[in-house]
N, C-alpha and C positions, 0 to 999 in steps of 0.2 A: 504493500500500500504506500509505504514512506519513498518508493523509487517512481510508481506511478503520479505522486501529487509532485515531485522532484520534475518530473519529466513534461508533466502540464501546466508547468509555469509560467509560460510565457501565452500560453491558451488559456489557463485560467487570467492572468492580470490584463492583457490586453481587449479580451472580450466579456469572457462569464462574471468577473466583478462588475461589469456593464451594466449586464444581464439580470443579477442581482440586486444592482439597485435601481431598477425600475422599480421595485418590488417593495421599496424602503417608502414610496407616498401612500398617504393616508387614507385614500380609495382609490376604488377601480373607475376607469374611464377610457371614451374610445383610442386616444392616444398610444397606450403602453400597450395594445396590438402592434401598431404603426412599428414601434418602436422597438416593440420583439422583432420584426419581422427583419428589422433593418440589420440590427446585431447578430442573429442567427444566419443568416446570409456572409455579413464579415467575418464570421467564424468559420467560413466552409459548409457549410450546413447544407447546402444545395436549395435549389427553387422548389422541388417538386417538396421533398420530408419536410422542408419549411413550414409550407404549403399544409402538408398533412400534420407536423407537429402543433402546428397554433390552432388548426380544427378540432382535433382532440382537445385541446386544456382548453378551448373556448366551449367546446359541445360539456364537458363536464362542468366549467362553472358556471355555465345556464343550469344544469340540469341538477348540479347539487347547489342550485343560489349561492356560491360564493361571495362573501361580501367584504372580504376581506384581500388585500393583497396576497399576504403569506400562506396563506392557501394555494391560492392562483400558482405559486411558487414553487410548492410541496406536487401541486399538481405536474405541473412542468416537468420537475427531477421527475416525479414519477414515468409518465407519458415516453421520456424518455428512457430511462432504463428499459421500457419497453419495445420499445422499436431495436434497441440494441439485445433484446435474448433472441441470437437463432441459435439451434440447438445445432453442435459439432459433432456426429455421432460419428462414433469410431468404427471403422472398418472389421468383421468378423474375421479370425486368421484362425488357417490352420495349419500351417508351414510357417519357418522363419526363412528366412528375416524379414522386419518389416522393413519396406520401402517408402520411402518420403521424397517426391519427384519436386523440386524446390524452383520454381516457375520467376519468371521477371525479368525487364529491362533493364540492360543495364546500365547501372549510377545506383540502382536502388539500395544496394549494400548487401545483394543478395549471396555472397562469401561469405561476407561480416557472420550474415545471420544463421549460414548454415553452423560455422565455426561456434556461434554462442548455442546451437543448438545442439551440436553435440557435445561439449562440453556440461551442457546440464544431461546429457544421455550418460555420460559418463559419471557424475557425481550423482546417479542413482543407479548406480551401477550395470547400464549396461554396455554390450558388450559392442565398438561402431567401427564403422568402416565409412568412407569417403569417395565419390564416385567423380572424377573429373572427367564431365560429359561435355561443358564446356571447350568441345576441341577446337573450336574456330578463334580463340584468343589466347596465344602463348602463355600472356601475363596471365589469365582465369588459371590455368593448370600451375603456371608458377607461385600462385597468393595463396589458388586451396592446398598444395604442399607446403607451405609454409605454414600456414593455418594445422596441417595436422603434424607436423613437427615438433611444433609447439604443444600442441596437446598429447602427443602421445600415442595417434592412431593414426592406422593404416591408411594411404590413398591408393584407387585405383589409377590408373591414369595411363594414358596410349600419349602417342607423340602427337606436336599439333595439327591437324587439319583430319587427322584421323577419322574414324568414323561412332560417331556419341552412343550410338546402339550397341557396339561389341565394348565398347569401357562398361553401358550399364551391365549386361549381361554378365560380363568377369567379373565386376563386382558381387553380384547376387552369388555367382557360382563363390567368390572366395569368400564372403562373410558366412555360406553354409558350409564348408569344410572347416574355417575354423569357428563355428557355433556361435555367431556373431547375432545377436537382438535388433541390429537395426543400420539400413545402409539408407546414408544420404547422398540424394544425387545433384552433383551441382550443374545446371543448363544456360546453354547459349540465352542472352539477352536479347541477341539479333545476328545473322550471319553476314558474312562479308561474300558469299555467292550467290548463286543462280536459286537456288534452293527457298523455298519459302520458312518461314520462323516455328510459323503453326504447325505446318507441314511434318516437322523435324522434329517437335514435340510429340504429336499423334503416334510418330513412327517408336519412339520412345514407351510408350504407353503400351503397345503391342509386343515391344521386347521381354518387355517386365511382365504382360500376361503370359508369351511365350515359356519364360522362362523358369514356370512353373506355377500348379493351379496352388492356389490357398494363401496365398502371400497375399499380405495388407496393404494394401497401397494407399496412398494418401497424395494427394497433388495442393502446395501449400505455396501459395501465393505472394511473394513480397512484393509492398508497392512502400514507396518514398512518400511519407505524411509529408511533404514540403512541395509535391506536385499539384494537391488539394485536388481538383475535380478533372485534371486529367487523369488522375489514377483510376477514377471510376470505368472512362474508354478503358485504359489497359486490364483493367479486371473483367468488362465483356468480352474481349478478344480474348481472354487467354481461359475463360470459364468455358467462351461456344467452341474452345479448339480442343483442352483436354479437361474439362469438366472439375473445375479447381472443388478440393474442399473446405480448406477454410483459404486464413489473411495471416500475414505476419505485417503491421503497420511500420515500419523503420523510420528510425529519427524523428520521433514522436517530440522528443526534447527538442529540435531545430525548428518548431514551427509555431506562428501563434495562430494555426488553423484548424484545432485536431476536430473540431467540430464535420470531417472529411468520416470519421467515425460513425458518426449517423446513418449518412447518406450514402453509406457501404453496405450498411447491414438492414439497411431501408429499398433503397434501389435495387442490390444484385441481391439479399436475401442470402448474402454467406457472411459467415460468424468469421469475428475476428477473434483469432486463438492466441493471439502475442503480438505484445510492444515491445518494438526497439526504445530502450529509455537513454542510452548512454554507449560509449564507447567501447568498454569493458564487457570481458566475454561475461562476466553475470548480470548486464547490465538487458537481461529480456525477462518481461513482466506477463505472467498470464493475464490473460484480458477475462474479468471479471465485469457484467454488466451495472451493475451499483458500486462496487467501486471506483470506478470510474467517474460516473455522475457525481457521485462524494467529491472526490477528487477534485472533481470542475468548479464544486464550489465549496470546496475548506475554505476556512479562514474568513467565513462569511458574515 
């Protein structure tokens, strides 16, 4: 909780204490609609959830006569937390390892996050391996060995320009030989040929079915909180290509927009499962839907 209110600092003070003192006059009136709508909006919030958020807390305080600001208020957080629970259900396995296909453009810090990701796989002890799928950018294959260097685990890794489907596949095959819990695979951002982006994902996705029935796959989506509502485009394109299932939000701490939060899990209808809060490989926070909203407005 104390790295999440850390990391929405600059989203909490530049908008939500906004937000919150609309809320500080002494009744309600047409204005402090106007007014939400204007601040939800500068926060990322998008036109549409906007839109839907202030229907909802307006349809409730007709309907339970709010007469009070602080209400109006309590309603809001609530309203919210609401839009943000979509349920992340976890894939049924009955083979190891699991597979976790780590999807995104690249800048988003999509290394960064695979690296803090297995490093909390490993301080709960399981057992991980590293797939550098990313073969169309030397430097991807040279930062994710560096990244497992540092931590301790293995990379799979082919030379560059290789081909992204035989690294996943020897991954899978070498994290079962030595009884490995979980392989992460890191993917092209975009390619520098002829090839389409999508294309090269799909064909990915069919490896890893090939490559044996019963494995867990999971397709986890990194997007850059400092893109704000271009991430939303990058999350249709990469849900209608291989059918993401959740969000890892990065650089949550760079932005005073995170209100991009909502209108993630309002719009595309996928749960955000982890924040990028910080630098440091323990700096990733499960995404809790009321903590969160707390969050936005401690200190209030």
């Amino acid at each position: 909780m104390e790295k999440m209110e850390r990391s929405l600092r600059p989203t909490r003070e530049t908008w939500f204490r906004r937000i919150s003192g609309l809320f500080q006059r002494r009744e309600l009136d047409s204005s402090l609609w106007d007014e939400l709508e204007e601040l939800l909006l500068g926060a990322d919030v998008g036109l549409a959830t906007t839109a839907k958020l202030i229907a909802s807390v307006r349809g409730r305080a007709k309907a339970e006569r709010m007469a009070e600001p602080g209400q109006v208020r309590r309603a809001l957080q609530e309203e919210m937390v609401r839009l943000l629970q979509v349920s992340h259900p976890v894939p049924a396995a009955s083979s190891s390892p699991r597979v976790l296909l780590v999807v995104g453009v690249n800048g988003t810090g999509k290394t960064t996050s695979i690296a803090k990701l297995a490093y909390r796989l490993r301080q709960e002890g399981n057992g991980v391996l590293l797939a550098a799928a990313d073969t169309f950018r030397a430097a991807a294959i040279e930062q994710l060995q560096a990244w497992a260097s540092r931590l301790g685990v293995e990379v799979i890794a082919h030379g560059a320009g290789g081909d992204p489907g035989a690294v996943v596949f020897d991954a899978i095959q070498a994290a079962r030989s030595r009884g490995l819990d979980a392989v992460l695979v890191d993917t092209a951002g975009r390619l520098h040929t002829k090839y389409n982006l999508m294309e090269e994902l799909k064909k990915l996705r069919r490896v890893i079915e090939k490559a044996g029935s019963g494995l867990s796959t999971e397709v986890l989506l990194v997007l850059d909180a400092t893109t704000g509502q271009n991430g939303l485009l990058q999350a249709q394109h990469f849900t209608q290509a291989v059918g993401v299932s959740s969000v890892l939000l990065a650089k949550v701490d760079g932005t005073a927009k995170g209100g991009i939060v909502l209108a993630i899990t309002d719009q595309l209808v996928l749960p955000i499962r982890f924040l990028g809060t910080g630098e440091g490989l323990e700096d990733l926070a499960d995404f809790r839907p009321d903590e969160f909203v707390k969050a936005l407005f401690s200190g209030d």
